[in-house]
C-alpha positions as CSV (number, residue, x, y, z in Angstrom):
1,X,4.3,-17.4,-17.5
2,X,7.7,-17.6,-19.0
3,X,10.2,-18.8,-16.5
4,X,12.9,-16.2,-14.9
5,X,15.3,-14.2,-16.8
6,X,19.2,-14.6,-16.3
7,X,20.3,-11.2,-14.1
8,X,22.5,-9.4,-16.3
9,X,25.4,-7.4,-15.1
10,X,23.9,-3.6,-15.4
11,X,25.7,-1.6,-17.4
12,X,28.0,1.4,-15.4
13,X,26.5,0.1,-11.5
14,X,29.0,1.9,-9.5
15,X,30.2,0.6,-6.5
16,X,28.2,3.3,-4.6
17,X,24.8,1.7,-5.5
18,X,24.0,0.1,-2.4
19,X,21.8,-2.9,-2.7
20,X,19.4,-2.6,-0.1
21,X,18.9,-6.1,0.7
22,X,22.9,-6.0,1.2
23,X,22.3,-3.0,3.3
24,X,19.4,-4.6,5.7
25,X,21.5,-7.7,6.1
26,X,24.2,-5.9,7.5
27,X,22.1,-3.6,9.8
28,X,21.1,-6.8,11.1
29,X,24.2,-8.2,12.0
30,X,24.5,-5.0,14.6
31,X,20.9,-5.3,15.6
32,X,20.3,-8.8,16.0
33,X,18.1,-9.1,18.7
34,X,15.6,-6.8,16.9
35,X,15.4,-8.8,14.1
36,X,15.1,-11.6,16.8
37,X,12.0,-10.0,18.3
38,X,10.5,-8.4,15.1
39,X,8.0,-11.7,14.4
40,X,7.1,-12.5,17.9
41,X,6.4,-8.7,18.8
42,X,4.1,-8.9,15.4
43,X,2.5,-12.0,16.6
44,X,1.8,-10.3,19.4
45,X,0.2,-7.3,18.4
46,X,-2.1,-9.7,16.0
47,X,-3.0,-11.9,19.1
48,X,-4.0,-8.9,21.2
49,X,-5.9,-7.2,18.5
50,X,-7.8,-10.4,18.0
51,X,-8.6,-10.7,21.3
52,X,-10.1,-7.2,22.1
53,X,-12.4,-7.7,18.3
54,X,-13.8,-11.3,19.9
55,X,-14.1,-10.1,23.8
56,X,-17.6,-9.4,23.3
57,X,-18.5,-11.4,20.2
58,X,-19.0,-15.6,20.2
59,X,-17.0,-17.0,17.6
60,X,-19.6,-19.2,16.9
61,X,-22.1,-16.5,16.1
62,X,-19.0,-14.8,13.6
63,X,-18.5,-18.3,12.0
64,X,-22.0,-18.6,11.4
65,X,-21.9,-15.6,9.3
66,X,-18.8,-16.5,7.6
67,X,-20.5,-19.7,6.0
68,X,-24.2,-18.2,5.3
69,X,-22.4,-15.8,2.7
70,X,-23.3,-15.9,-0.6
71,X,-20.3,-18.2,-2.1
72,X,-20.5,-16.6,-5.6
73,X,-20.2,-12.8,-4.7
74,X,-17.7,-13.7,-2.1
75,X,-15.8,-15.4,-4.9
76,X,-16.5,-12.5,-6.7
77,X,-14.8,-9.8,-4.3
78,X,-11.9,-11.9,-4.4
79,X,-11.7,-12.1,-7.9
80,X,-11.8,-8.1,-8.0
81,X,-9.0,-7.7,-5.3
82,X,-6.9,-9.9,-7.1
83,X,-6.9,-8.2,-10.4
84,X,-5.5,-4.7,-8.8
85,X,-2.2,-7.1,-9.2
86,X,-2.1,-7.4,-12.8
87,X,-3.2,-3.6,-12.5
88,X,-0.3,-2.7,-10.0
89,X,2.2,-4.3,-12.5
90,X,1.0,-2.1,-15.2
91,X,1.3,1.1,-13.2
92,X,5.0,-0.1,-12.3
93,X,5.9,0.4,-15.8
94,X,6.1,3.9,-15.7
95,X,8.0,4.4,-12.2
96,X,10.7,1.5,-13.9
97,X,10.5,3.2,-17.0
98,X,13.4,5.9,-16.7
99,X,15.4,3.3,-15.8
100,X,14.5,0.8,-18.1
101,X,12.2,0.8,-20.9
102,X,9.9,-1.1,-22.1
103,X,10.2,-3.4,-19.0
104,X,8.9,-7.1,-19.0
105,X,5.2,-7.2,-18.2
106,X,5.7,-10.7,-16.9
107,X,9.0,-9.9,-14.9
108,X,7.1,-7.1,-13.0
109,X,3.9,-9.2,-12.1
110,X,6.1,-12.0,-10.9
111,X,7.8,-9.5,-8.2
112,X,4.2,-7.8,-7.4
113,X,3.5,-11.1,-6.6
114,X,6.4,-12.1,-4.4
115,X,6.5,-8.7,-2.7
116,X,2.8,-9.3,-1.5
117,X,3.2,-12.6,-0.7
118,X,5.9,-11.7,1.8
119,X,4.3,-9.1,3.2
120,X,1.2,-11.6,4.0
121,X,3.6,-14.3,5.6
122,X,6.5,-11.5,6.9
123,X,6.4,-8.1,8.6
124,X,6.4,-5.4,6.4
125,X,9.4,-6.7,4.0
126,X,7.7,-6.7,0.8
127,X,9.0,-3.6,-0.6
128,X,12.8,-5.2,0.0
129,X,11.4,-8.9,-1.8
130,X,9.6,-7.0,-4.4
131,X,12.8,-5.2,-5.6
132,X,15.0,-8.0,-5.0
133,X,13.0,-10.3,-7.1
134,X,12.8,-8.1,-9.9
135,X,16.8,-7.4,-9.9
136,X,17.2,-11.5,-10.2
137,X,15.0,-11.4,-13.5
138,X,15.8,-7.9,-15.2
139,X,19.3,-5.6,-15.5
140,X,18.0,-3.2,-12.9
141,X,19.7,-2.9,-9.1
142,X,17.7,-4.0,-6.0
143,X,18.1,-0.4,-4.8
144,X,16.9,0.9,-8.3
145,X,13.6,-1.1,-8.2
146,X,13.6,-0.3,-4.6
147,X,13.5,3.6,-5.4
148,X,10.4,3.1,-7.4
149,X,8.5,1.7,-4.9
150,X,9.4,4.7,-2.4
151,X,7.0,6.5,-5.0
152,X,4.6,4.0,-5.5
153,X,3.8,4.2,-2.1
154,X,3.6,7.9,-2.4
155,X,1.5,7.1,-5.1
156,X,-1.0,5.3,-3.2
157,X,-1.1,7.6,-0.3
158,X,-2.4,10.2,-3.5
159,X,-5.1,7.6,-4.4
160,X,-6.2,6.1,-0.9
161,X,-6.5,10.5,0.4
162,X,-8.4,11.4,-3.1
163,X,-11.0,8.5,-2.1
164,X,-11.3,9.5,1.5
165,X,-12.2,13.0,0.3
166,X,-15.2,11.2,-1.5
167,X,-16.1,9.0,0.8
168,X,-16.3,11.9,3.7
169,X,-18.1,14.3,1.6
170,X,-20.5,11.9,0.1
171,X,-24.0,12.2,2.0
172,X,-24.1,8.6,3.0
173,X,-21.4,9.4,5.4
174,X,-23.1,9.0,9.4
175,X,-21.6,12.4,10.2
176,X,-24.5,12.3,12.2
177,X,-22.9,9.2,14.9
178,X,-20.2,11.3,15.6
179,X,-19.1,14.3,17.9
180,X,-19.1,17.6,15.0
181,X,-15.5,18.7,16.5
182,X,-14.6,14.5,15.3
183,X,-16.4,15.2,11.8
184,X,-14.7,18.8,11.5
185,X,-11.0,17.5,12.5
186,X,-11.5,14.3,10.0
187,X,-12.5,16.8,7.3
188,X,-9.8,19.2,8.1
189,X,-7.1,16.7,8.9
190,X,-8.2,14.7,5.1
191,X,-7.9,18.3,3.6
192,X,-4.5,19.1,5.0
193,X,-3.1,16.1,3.7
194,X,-4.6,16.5,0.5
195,X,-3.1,20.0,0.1
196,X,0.4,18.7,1.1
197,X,-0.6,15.9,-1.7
198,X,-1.5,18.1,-4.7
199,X,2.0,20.2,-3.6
200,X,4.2,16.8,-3.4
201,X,2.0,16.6,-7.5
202,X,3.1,19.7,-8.2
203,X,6.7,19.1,-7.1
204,X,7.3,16.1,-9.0
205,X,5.9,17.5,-12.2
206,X,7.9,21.0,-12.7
207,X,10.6,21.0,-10.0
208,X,12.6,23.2,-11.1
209,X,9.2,25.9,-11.1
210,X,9.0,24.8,-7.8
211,X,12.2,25.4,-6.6
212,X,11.6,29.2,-8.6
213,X,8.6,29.4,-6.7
214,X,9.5,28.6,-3.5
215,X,12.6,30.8,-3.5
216,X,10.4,33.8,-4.3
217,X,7.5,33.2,-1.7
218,X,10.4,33.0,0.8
219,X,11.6,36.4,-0.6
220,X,8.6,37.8,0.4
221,X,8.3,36.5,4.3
222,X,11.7,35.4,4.9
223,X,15.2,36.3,4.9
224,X,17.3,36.1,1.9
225,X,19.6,33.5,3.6
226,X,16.0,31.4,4.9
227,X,14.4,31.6,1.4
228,X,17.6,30.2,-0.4
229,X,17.4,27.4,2.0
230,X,13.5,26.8,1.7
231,X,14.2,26.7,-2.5
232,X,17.6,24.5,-1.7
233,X,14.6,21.9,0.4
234,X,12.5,22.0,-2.7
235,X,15.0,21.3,-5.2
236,X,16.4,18.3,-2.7
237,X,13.3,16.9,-2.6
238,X,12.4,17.4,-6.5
239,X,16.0,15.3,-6.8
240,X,15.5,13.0,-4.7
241,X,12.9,11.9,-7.0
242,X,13.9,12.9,-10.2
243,X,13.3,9.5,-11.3
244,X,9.8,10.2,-11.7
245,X,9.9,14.0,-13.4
246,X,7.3,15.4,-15.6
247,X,3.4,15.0,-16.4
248,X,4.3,11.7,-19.3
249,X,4.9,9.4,-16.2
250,X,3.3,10.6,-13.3
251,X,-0.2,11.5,-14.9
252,X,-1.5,7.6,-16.0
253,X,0.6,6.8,-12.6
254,X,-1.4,8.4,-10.8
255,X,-4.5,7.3,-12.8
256,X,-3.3,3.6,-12.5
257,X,-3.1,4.3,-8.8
258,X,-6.6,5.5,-8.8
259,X,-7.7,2.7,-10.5
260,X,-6.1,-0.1,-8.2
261,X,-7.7,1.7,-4.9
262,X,-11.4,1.9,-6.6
263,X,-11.3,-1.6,-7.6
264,X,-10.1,-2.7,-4.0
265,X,-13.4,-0.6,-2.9
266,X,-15.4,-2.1,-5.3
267,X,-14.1,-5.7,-3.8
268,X,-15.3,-4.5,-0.4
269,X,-18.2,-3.5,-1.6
270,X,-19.4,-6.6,-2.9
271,X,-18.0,-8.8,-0.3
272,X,-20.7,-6.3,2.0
273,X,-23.2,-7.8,-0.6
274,X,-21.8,-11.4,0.0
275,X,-22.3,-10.7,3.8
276,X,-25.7,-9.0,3.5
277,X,-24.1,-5.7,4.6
278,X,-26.4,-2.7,3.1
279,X,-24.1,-0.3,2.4
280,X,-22.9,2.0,-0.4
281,X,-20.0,2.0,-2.3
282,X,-19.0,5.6,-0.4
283,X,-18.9,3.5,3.4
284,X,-16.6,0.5,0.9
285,X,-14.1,3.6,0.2
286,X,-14.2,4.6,3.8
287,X,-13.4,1.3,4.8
288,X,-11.0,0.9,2.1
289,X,-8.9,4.1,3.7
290,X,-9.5,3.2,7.5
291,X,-7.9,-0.7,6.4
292,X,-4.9,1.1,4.3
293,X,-4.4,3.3,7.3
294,X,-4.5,0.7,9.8
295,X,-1.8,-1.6,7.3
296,X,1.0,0.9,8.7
297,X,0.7,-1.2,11.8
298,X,3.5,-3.8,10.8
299,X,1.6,-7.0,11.5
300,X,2.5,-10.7,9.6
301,X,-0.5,-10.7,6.9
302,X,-2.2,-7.5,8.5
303,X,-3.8,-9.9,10.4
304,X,-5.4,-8.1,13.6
305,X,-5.2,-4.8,12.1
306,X,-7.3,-5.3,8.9
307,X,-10.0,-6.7,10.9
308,X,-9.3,-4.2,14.1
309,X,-10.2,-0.9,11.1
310,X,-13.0,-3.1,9.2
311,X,-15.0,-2.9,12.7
312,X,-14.2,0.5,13.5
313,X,-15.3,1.3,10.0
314,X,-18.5,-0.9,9.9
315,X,-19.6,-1.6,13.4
316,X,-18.9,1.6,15.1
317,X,-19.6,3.7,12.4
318,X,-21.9,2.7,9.8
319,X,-23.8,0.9,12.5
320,X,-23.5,-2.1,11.6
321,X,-23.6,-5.1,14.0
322,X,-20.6,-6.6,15.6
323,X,-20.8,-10.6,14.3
324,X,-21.6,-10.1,10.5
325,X,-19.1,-7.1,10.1
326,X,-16.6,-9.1,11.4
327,X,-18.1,-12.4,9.4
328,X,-16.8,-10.4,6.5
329,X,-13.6,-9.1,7.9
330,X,-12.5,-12.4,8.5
331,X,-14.0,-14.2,5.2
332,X,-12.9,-11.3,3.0
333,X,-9.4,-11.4,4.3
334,X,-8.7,-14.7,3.9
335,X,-10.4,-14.7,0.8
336,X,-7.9,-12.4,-0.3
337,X,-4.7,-13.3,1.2
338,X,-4.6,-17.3,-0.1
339,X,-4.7,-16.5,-3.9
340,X,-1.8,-13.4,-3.8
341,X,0.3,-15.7,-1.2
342,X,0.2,-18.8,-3.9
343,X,0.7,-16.9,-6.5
344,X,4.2,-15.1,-4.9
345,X,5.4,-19.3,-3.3
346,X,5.1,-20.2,-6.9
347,X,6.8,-17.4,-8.9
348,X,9.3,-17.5,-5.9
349,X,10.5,-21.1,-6.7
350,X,10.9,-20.1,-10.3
351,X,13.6,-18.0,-9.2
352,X,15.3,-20.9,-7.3
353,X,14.9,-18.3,-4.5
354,X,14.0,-19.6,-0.8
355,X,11.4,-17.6,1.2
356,X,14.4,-18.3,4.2
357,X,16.4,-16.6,2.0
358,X,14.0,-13.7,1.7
359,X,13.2,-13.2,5.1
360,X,17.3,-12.2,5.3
């Protein structure tokens, strides 16, 4: 990889363009004792999560599944969860690319890279590293690249709900280990969300139909005044993200996005090979929505809560048993975590950037 880029001034910034790692440093010069707390609190919540996954289990007994995995399709897995980086700086393209075009394939993998790196060694500040790394090495503001990832993560919310759909309708799923009103509100809960989804699609793509749209559905069941206001809330939010209007860039966004979350299932599902789990690809998507939901929880690494939603996934409902599931939660996540991590030190040095310096 080249080495970084010289930050050039960006042409007509106006003072009004807040960079956001600006921003967060100043919040925290009113709030410093939350920063204080913020990595012990996470520690915390990993220690206790740990705990309650290992009350019942020996260690011994996990660690003996841990190193009776098949090296190669553990090696494998990793390989595959690895590659949706490469893949999530090829999607980034399009959210960057009303702001700058043609962007720097290498420039864009080197932040992917630092972002997750920091999010594996800091609480939930990738998204601020990520977009502060790329403003060092291309002429677009922190608070620019920052934008994008607001709808990356959108993005991926699309992606991770689509496969959960599957994965809940596919007939592999143990509907039968659970309570029918738990199955019913899953299913109806998955299906909310993806109707709010395809809407938010809809949005994005035609706004100003939507806006149209909405102001004459509230014609019909609202006051004039409460319809102009529900099409003035449309159009807000259509703004909001107008750097991401029309089908040319969201449609292979969201097929990139697709593509990054099957291949993370597909990692888990060999990794369940590697571990002698018998399980279909359908319980690897499953698994693949329970660990994105459980990610929320800001934890350094997503230690505790990756391994906390593996078991719930597995163990308590695929049936399988306690030690090997959690053999592979542990194996698989540190699998994963030392090659992204290495990866984001090293590009982070070639920006003469200081992960002290990051963490403000």
């Amino acid at each position: 990889m080249a080495g970084p880029r010289v930050a050039r001034k960006v042409p007509g910034r106006r003072g009004g363009d807040e960079d956001p790692v600006a921003a967060v440093r100043g919040r925290e010069r009113s709030f410093p004792l939350r920063r204080k707390w913020i990595t012990p609190i996470g520690l915390a919540v990993v220690a206790v999560l740990l705990w309650w996954l290992l009350r019942d289990e020996d260690p011994a007994e996990v660690w003996s599944h841990i190193r009776a995995a098949n090296p190669w399709l553990l090696l494998l897995a990793v390989a595959v969860t690895t590659a949706t980086f490469p893949v999530r700086a090829i999607r980034w393209r399009y959210l960057l690319e009303p702001s700058q075009q043609d962007s720097p394939y290498r420039s864009r993998f080197a932040a992917v890279c630092i972002g997750f790196m920091a999010n594996n060694l800091l609480p939930r500040v990738g998204e601020l590293a990520r977009a502060y790394a790329y403003s060092k090495r291309e002429p677009v503001t922190a608070a620019t690249a920052f934008g994008t990832l607001v709808v990356e993560r959108f993005l991926d919310a699309v992606a991770i709900l689509a496969l959960l759909l599957v994965a809940l309708a596919s007939p592999g799923f143990p509907a039968d280990g659970l309570p029918p009103e738990v199955v019913t509100g899953i299913r109806l809960a998955c299906l909310f969300l993806g109707v709010i989804v395809i809407g938010s699609l809809v949005l994005l793509g035609v706004p100003e139909r939507s806006a149209d749209a909405a102001r004459r559905f509230g014609r019909v069941l609202l006051t004039p005044r409460l319809a102009e206001g529900l099409a003035s809330l449309v159009q807000g939010f259509a703004t909001g993200l107008e750097a991401f209007r029309g089908w040319r860039l969201m449609v292979p966004a969201v097929v990139w996005s697709l593509v990054v979350w099957t291949m993370q299932a597909l990692s888990f599902w060999i990794g369940f090979l590697a571990f002698d789990i018998r399980l279909g690809y359908d319980a690897a998507l499953f698994t693949n929505g329970s660990v994105a939901f459980a990610s929320l929880v800001p934890t350094p690494g997503f230690f505790g809560t990756f391994h906390a939603a593996v078991k719930l996934s597995l163990a308590d409902l695929y049936g399988v048993a306690e030690a090997p599931a959690l053999g592979f939660a542990f194996g698989w996540h540190l699998g994963g975590f030392l090659p992204i991590t290495l990866m984001g030190l090293w590009y982070l040095r070639s920006l003469g950037v200081s992960l002290r310096a990051v963490t403000k």
